[in-house]
C-alpha positions in Angstrom: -25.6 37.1 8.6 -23.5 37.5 5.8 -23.1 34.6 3.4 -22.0 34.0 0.3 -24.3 33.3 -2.6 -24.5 30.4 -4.2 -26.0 29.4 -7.7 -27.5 26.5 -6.8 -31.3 26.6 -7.4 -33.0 22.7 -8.4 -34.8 20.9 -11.2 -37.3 19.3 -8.9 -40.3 21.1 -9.1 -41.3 19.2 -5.7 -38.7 20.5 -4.4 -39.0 24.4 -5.1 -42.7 24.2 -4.1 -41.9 22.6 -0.9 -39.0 25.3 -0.1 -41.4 28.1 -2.0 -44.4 27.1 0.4 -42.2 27.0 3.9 -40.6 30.5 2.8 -44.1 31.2 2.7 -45.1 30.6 6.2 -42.0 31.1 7.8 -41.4 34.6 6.1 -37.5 34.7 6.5 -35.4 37.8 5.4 -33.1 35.7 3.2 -32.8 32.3 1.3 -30.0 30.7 1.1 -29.6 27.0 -0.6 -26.3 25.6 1.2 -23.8 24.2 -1.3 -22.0 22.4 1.7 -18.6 24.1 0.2 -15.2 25.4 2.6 -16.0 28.8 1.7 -19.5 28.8 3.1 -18.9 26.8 6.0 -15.7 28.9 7.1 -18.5 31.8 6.5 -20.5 30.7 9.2 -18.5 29.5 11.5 -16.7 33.4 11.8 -20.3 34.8 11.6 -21.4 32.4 14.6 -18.0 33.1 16.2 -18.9 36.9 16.2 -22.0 37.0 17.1 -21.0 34.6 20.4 -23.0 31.4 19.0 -19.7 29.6 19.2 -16.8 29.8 21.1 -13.4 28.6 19.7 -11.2 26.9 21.7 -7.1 26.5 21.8 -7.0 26.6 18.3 -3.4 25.4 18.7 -4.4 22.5 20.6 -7.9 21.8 19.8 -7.9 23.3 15.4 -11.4 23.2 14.4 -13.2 23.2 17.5 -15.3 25.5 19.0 -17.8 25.2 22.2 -21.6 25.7 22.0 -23.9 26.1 24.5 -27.4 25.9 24.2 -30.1 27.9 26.2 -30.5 26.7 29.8 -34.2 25.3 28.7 -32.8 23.6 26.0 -31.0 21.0 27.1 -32.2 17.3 26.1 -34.4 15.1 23.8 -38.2 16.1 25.1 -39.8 12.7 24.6 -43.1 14.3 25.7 -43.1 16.5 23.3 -42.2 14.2 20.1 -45.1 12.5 18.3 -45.5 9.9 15.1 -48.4 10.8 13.6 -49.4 7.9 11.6 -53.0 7.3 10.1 -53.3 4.4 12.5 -52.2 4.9 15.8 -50.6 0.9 16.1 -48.0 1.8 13.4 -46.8 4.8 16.0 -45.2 1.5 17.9 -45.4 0.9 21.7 -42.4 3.2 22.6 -43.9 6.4 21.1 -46.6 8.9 21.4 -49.0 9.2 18.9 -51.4 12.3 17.3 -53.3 11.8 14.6 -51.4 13.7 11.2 -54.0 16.3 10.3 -54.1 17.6 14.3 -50.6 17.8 14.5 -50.1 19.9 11.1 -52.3 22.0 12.4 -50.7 22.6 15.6 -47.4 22.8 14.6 -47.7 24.8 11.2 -49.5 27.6 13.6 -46.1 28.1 15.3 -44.1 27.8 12.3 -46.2 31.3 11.2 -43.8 34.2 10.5 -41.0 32.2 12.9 -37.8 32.9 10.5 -38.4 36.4 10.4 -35.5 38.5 10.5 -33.4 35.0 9.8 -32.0 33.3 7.0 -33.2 30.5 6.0 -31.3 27.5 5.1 -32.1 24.7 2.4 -29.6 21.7 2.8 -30.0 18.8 1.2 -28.0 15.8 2.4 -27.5 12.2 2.2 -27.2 9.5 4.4 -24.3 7.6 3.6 -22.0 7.4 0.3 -22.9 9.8 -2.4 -23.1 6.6 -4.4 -24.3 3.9 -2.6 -27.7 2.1 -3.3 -27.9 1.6 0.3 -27.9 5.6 1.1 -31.4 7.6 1.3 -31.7 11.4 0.7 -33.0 14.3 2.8 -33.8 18.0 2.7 -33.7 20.1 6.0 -34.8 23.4 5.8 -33.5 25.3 8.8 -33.0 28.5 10.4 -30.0 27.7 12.6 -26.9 28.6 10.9 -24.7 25.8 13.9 -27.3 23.3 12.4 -26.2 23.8 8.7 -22.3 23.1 9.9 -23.2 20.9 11.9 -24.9 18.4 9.5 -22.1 19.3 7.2 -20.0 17.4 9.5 -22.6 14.2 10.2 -23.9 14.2 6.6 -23.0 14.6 2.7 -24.1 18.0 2.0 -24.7 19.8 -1.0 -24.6 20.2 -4.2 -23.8 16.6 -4.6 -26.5 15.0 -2.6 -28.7 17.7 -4.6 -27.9 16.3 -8.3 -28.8 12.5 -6.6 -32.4 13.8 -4.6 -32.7 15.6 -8.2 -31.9 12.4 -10.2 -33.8 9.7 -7.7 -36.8 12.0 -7.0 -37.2 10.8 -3.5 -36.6 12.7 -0.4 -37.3 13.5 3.3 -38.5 17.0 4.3 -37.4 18.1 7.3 -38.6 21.4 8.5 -36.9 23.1 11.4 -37.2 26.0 13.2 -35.2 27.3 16.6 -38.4 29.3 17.5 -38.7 31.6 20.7 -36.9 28.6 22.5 -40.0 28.6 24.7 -40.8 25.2 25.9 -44.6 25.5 26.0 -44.1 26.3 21.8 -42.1 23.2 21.3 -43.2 19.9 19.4 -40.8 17.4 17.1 -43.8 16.0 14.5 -42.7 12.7 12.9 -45.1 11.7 9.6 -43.3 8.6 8.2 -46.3 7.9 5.5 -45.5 11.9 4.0 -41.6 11.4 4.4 -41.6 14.2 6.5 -40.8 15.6 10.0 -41.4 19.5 11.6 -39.4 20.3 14.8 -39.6 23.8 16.0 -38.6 25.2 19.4 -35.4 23.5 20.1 -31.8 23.9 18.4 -30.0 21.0 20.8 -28.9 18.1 19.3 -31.5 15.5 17.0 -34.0 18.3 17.9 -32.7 20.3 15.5 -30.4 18.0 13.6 -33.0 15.9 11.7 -31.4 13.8 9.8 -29.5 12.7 13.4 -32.4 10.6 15.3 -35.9 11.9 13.6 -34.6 10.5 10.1 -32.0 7.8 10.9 -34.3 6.4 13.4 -38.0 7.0 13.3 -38.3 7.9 9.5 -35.9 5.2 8.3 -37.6 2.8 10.0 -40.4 3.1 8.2 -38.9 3.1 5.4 -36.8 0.1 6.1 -40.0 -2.1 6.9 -41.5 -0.3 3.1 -38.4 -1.1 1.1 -37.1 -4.5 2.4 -34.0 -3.4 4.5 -33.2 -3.0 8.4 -33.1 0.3 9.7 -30.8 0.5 13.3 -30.0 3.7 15.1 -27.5 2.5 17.5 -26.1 -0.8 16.6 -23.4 -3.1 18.0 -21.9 -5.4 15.9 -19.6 -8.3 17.2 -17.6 -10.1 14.5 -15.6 -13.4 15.3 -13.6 -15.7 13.7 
């Protein structure tokens, strides 16, 4: 994949240890911190276009949009293979399964061994909501699914601006993600709301792969709505009458 370079490296010492560590593992070819600009996106779109990752469609009609398909075992939410791994088990809730934090590092971070190799991987930091608002929190996913950089692109702020605010504030969610072999046996979603983190490798459909999408808006922000003082909702219907 050719992309181009950007000069954005961060302040946030956290931050480059966390990204220095996962390059680590992972062992990708390339590095590439997404600055969330036109030039980049159009980049990856034509290189996703060539390589038959996306499809456009009637660009007259339909400008913009293109079709994806994902891999015939890759084709839903995998509930049975999504965990919060809280300390205690009761703080998982009623709804969700439950593995105790150090057991499922250990389980996931053996699959995420060596698993970008020959890929790029992607650092893009995002924010939920307004760039300004008090009310929006701050994420890093690092990736190496070039349809789920675009693709949060389009659901979050990304870039350079959320960047200069997770830099300022100090306080973000790691999201680590990795499409994997696609193999369904070597596929887990880890949820660890008391780090601020979540690892999903295996998968590249939907809030699988798109973490800030369900795994942060959801299950993370939850916890950190009942920490901070604020209501966290997913899916929320509002009825407003005179």
């Amino acid at each position: 994949q050719i992309i181009p370079e950007t000069n954005m490296t961060t302040t946030l010492s956290e931050l480059q240890e966390w990204v220095d560590s996962v390059a680590a593992r992972t062992q990708p070819d390339n590095i590439h911190w997404c600055d969330g600009g036109e030039t980049e996106n159009r980049s990856l779109i034509e290189d996703m276009c060539a390589s038959g990752v996306l499809s456009p469609l009637n660009q007259e009609n339909f400008p913009d949009c293109y079709l994806h398909l994902s891999d015939p075992s890759d084709v839903a939410r995998v509930e049975h293979l999504t965990f919060v791994c809280t300390s205690n088990q009761d703080d998982a809730g009623p709804n969700n399964n439950w593995m105790a934090p150090a057991d499922a590092h250990e389980k996931i971070d053996a699959l995420f061994d060596g698993a970008m190799k020959g890929r790029t991987m992607y650092v893009i930091p995002y924010c939920m909501g307004p760039i300004k608002s008090p009310y929006a929190r701050l994420g890093v996913e690092i990736t190496d699914s070039p349809y789920v950089v675009v693709n949060m692109r389009l659901m979050t702020r990304m870039g350079a601006d959320a960047l200069k605010r997770i830099e300022k504030e100090g306080v973000f969610v790691k999201g680590l993600h990795s499409t994997g072999d696609l193999d369904p046996e070597r596929r887990f979603i880890m949820h660890f709301p008391e780090e601020l983190s979540i690892k999903s490798i295996g998968s590249g459909y939907g809030g699988n792969a798109l973490l800030g999408k369900k795994c942060h808006a959801l299950r993370i922000a939850s916890y950190q709505a009942r920490k901070e003082g604020w209501l966290a909702e997913h899916m929320l219907i509002v009825g407003i009458e005179n």
